[in-house]
DRENZA-232819 format. One record per residue (C-alpha): residue number from 1; x negated, z, y; chain. Coordinates in steps of 0.5 Angstrom, whole numbers, plus 500, padded with zeros to 3 digits. Example, Ala and Ser with C-alpha at 12.3 -4.5 7.8 and 13.67 -1.06 7.14 Angstrom:
// residues 2
num / X / Z / Y / cadena
1 / 475 / 516 / 491 / A
2 / 473 / 514 / 498 / A
// end
This chain:
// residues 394
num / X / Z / Y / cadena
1 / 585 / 338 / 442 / A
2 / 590 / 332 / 443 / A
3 / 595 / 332 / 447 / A
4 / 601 / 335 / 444 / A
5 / 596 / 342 / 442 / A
6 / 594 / 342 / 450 / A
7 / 601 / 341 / 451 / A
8 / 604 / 347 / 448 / A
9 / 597 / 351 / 450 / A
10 / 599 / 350 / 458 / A
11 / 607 / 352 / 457 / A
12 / 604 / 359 / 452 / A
13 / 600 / 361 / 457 / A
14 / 604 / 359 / 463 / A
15 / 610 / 363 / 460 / A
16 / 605 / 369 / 458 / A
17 / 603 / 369 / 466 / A
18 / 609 / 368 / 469 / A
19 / 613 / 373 / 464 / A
20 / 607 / 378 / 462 / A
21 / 612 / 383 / 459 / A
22 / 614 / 378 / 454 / A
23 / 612 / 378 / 447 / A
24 / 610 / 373 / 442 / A
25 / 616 / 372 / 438 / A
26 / 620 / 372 / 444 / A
27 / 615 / 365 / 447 / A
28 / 615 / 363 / 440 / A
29 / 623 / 363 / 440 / A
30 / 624 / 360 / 447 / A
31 / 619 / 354 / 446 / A
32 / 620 / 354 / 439 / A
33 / 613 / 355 / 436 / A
34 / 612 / 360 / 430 / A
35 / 609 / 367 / 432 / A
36 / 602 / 365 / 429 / A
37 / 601 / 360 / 434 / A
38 / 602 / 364 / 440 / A
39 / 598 / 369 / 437 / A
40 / 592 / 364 / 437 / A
41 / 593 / 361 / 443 / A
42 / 594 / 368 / 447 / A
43 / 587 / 370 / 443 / A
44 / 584 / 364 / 445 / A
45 / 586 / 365 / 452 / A
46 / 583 / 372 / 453 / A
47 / 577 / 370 / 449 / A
48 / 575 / 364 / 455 / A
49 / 574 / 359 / 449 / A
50 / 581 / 356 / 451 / A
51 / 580 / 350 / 454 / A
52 / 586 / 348 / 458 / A
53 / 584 / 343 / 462 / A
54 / 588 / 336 / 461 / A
55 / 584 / 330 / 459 / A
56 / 582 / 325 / 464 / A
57 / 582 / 320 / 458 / A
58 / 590 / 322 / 457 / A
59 / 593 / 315 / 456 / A
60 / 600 / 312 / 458 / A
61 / 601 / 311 / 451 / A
62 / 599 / 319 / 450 / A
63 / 603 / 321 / 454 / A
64 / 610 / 317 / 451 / A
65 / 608 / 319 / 444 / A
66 / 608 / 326 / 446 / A
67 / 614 / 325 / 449 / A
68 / 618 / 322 / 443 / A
69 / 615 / 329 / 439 / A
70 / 619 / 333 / 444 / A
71 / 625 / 329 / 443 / A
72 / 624 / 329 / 434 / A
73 / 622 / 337 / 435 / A
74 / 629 / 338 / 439 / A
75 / 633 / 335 / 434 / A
76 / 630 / 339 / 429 / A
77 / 631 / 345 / 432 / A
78 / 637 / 343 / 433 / A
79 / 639 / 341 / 427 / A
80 / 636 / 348 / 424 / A
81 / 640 / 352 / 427 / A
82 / 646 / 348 / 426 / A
83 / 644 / 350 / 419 / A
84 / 642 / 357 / 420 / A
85 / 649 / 358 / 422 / A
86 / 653 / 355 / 416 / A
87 / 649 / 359 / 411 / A
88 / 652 / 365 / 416 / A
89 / 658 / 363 / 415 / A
90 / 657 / 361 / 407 / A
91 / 654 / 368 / 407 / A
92 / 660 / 371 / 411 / A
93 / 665 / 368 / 406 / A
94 / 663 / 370 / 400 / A
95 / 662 / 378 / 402 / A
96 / 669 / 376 / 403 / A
97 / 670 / 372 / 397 / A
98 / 668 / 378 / 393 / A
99 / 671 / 384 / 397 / A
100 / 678 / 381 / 395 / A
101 / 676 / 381 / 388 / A
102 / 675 / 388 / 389 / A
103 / 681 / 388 / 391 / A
104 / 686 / 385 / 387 / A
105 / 682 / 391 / 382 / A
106 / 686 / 396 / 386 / A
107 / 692 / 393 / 389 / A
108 / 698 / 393 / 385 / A
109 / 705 / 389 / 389 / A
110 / 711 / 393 / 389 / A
111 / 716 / 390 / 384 / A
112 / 723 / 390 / 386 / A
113 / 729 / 389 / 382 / A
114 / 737 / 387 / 383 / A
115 / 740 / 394 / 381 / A
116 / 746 / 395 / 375 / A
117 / 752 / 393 / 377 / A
118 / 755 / 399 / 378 / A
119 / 760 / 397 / 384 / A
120 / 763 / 403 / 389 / A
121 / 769 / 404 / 391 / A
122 / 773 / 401 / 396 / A
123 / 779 / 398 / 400 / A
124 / 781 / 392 / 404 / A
125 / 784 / 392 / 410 / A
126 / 787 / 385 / 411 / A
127 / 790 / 384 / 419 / A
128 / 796 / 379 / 420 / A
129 / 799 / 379 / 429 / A
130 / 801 / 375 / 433 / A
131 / 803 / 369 / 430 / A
132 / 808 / 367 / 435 / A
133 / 812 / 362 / 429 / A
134 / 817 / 360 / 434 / A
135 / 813 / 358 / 440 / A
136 / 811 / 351 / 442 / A
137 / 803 / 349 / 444 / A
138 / 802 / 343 / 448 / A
139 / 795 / 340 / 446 / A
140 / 796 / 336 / 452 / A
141 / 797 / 341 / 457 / A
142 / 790 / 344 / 456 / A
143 / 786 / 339 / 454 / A
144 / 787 / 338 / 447 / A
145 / 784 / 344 / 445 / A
146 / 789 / 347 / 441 / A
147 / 797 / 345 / 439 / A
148 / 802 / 349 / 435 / A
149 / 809 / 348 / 432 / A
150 / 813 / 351 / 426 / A
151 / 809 / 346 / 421 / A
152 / 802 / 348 / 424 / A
153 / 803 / 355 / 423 / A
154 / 806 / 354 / 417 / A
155 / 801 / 351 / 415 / A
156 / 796 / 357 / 417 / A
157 / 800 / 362 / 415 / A
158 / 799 / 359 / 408 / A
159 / 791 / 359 / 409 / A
160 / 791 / 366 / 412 / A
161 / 793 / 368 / 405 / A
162 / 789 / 364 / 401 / A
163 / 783 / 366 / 404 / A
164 / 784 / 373 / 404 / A
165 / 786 / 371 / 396 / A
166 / 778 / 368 / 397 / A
167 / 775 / 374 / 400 / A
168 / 778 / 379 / 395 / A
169 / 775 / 375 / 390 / A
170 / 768 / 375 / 393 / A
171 / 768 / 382 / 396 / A
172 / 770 / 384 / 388 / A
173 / 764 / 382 / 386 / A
174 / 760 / 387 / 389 / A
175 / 765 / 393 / 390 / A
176 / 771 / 396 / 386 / A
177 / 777 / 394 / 390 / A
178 / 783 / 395 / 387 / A
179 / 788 / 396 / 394 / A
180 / 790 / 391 / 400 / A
181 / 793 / 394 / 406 / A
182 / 796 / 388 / 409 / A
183 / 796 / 391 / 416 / A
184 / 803 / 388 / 420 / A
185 / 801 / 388 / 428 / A
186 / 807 / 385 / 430 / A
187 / 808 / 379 / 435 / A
188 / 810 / 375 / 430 / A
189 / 815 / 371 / 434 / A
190 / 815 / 369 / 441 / A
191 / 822 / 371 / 442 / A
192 / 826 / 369 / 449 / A
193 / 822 / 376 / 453 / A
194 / 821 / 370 / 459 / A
195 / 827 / 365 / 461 / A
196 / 822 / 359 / 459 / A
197 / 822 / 361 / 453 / A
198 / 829 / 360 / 452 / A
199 / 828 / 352 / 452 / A
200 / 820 / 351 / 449 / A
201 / 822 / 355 / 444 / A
202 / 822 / 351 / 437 / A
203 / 828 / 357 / 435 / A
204 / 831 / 362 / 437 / A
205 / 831 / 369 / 435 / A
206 / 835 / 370 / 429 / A
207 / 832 / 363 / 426 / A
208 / 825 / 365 / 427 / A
209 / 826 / 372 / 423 / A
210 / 829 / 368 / 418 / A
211 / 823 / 364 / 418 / A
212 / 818 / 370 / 418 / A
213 / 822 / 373 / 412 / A
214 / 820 / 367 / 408 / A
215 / 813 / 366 / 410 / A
216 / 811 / 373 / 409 / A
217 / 815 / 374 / 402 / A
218 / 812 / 369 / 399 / A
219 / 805 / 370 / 402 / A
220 / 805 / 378 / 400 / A
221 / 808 / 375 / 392 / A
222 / 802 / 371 / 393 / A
223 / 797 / 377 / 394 / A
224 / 801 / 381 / 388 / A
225 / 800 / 375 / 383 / A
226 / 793 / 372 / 385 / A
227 / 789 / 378 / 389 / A
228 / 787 / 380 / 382 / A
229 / 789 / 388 / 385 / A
230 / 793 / 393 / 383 / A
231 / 795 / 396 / 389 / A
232 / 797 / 393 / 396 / A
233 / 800 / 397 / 402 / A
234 / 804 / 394 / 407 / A
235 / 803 / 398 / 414 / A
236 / 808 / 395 / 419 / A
237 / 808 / 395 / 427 / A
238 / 812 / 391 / 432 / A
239 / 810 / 388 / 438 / A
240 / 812 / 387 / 446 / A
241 / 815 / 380 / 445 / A
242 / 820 / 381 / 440 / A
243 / 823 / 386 / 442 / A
244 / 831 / 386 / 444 / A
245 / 831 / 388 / 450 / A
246 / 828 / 387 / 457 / A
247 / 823 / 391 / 458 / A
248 / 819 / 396 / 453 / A
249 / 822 / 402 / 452 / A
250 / 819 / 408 / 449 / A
251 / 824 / 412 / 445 / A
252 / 826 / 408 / 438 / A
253 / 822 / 402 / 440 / A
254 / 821 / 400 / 433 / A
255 / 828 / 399 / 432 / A
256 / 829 / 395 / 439 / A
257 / 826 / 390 / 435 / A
258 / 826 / 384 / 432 / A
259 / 820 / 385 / 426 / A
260 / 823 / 392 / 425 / A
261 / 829 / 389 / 420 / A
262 / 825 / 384 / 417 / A
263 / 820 / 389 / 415 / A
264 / 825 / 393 / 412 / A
265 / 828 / 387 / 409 / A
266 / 821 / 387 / 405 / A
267 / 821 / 394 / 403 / A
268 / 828 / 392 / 401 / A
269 / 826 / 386 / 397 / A
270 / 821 / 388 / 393 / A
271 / 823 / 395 / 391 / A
272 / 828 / 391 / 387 / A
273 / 824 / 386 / 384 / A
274 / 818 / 387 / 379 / A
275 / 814 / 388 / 384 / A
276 / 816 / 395 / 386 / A
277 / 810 / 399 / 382 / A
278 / 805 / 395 / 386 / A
279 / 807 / 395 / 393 / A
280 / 808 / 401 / 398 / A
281 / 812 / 400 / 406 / A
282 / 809 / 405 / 412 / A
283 / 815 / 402 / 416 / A
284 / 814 / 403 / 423 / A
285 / 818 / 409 / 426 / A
286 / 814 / 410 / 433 / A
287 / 809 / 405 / 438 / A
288 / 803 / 409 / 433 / A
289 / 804 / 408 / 425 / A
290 / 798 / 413 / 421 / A
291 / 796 / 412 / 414 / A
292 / 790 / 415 / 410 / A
293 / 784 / 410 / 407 / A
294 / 780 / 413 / 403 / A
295 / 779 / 420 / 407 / A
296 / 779 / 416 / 414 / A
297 / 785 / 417 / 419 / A
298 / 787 / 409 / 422 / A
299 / 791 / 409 / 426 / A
300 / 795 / 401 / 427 / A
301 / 799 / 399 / 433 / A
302 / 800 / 393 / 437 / A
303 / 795 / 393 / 443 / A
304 / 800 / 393 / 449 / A
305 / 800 / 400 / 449 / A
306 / 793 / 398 / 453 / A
307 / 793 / 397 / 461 / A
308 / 788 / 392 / 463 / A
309 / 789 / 387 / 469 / A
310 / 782 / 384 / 468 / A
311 / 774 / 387 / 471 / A
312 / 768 / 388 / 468 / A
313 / 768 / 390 / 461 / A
314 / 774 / 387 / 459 / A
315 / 779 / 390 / 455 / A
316 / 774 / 395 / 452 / A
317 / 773 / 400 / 457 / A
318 / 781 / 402 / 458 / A
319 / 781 / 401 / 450 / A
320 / 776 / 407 / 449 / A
321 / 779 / 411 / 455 / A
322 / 786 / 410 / 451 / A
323 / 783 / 412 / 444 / A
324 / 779 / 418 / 447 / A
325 / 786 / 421 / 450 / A
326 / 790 / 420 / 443 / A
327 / 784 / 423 / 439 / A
328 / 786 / 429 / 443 / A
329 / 793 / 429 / 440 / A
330 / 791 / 426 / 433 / A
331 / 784 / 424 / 432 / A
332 / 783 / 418 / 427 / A
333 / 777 / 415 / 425 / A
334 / 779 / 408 / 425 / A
335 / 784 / 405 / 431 / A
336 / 787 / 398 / 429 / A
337 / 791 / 393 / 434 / A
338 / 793 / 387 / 436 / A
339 / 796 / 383 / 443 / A
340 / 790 / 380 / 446 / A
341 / 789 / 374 / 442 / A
342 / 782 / 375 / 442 / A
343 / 778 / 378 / 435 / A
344 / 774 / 384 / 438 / A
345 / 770 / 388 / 431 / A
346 / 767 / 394 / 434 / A
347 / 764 / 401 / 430 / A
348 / 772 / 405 / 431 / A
349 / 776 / 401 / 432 / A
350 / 778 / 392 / 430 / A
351 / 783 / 388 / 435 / A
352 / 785 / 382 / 431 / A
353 / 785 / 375 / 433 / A
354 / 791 / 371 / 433 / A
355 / 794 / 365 / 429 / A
356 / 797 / 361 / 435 / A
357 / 790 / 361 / 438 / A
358 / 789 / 358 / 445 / A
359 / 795 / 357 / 449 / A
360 / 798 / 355 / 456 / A
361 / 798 / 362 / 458 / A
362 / 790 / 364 / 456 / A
363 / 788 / 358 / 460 / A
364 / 792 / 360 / 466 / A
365 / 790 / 368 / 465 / A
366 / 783 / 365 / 464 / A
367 / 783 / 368 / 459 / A
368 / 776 / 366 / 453 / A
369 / 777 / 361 / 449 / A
370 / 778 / 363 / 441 / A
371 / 780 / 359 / 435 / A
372 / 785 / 362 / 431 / A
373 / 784 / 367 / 426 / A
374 / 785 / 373 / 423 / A
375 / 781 / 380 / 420 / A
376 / 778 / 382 / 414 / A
377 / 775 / 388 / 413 / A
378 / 772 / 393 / 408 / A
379 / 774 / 402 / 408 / A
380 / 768 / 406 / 404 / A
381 / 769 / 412 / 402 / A
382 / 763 / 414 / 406 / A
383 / 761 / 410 / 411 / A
384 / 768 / 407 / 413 / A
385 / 769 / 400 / 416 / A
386 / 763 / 396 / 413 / A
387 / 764 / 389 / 411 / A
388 / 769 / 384 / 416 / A
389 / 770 / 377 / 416 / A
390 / 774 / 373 / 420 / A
391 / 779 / 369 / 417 / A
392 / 779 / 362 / 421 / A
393 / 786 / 359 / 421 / A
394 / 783 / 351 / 424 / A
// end
């Protein structure tokens, strides 16, 4: 018996001895023999015919040799395991292989399809309030952030009705619109309500309503003639800075009002011209001017109507207390308002922004920073305000 045979005779026994309830397999995996061979071994060893003694012969080159036998026998064992356990993973990849044919047998992917155009009924709502044409903005009071004068809010008020024009075109092609209501949420002027108006102003009174005349004639006939609708409603509110007189009042407040004749100029105006089939004024006869969107009450007025001297929540808490104490009266679907200069869609109710932007007054207020825009929004018959844009005048 050589060297190595003794060797793995010694370590079988040794381990039979030391962990007696151990079977073969278990000794022939933990020396990595076969079963056969811990058989034997084992058999001998119960016979007496084992002999288990080392040779005294045993030579230093023996024992080297068996010690490289060791070394190779280790790397192949490992080396058969590493293998061992790719076929695993082979076998396991093609059970998958062929469960995923059997699959693709049986799943069908669910096809979509873009449905007919068949586009709905609806409205556009577009919102124009506080443009404030007369007043000066210096950029170099507040840090460059905004400027406005007569030429830049000319040059807005025409964006404002070219980009309603482009929204039209694209909401069109999805809905059947063929109704704008031009919302008119007043502060249009600036107008001289403070002393410092009275010389930062770019004009007085009476030349800024002249000017409002011509920038909303023109914008409306521009409407009529390129917003590819048959219909166009104009719905009229007046604001707290044009008023004529020192303080709000409330009885006949729309009449003490510099937007008020100009609404009515417009009215006028166009009755007489070849637009008068198309076109329809709800002039404003109180703080509040109703009008019925496609079975949905709205209800239009400035906004300054809401009293807020800041804390949390912002404008949004008294405005919801305030709808809540006017639904009582008159309920509606929809409240529409101006005032705050700041562009806040919510589910029952729009504040528009406004086309003045930032200014003096919001910087020392600390009011948050706004570019100027306008609303636009769609009425469902069903579903009421969905669709809304802001129409941003930069």
């Amino acid at each position: 018996m050589d060297r190595l045979e003794l060797d793995l005779c010694n370590t079988v026994v040794e381990l039979k001895q030391i962990h007696p309830d151990w079977g073969r397999k278990r000794i022939a995996d933990q020396i990595g023999c076969t079963e056969g061979q811990v058989r034997t071994i084992l058999s001998k060893y119960k016979k007496g015919t084992l002999d288990l003694i080392v040779s005294a012969e045993t030579t230093l080159a023996e024992d080297l040799k068996l010690q490289k036998y060791k070394k190779e026998i280790n790397t192949y064992r490992k080396k058969y395991l590493d293998v061992l356990q790719k076929v695993e993973e082979l076998e396991e990849q093609l059970t998958f292989s062929k469960q995923l044919e059997n699959i693709k047998e049986v799943l069908v992917p669910t096809k979509f399809e873009v449905p007919s155009k068949e586009p709905g009924e609806a409205v556009a709502v577009v919102l124009a309030g506080d443009w404030h044409i007369d007043e000066v903005v210096d950029g170099s009071a507040i840090g460059g952030v905004n400027e406005f004068n007569l030429g830049i809010a000319r040059t807005r008020a025409k964006k404002f009705f070219e980009y309603t024009v482009r929204l039209l075109r694209m909401c069109k092609s999805e809905s059947k619109i063929n109704t704008l209501v031009l919302g008119a949420l007043g502060d249009f002027i600036t107008g001289w309500i403070h002393e410092e108006f009275l010389s930062s102003n770019s004009m007085t009174p009476p030349e800024a309503i002249v000017e409002l005349f011509e920038l909303l004639s023109g914008g409306i006939k521009f409407l009529l003639d390129e917003g590819d609708i048959e219909n166009l409603i104009f719905v009229g509110v007046c604001g707290n800075h044009s008023r004529i007189t020192k303080k709000n009042q409330s009885k006949n407040s729309p009449k003490k009002s510099f937007e008020w004749p100009v609404y009515n100029y417009l009215a006028k105006w166009f009755a007489n011209s070849e637009y008068k089939e198309r076109i329809k004024f709800k002039l404003p006869t109180g703080y509040f001017n109703y009008l019925t969107i496609l079975n949905k009450a709205v209800r239009f007025h400035h906004g300054d109507g809401i009293r807020y001297a800041g804390g949390t929540g912002g404008v949004h808490i008294p405005l919801r207390r305030a709808i809540a104490q006017w639904n009582k009266a008159r309920h509606v679907d929809l409240d529409i308002l101006g005032h705050w200069h700041t562009r806040e869609p919510s589910r029952d109710y729009v504040i528009n922004g406004s086309l003045i932007g930032f200014n003096e007054y919001a910087e020392r207020i600390k009011a948050d920073f706004e570019p100027p825009q306008q609303s636009f929004f769609i009425i469902h018959p069903k579903f009421g305000k969905t669709a809304e844009f802001p129409i941003v005048l930069e």
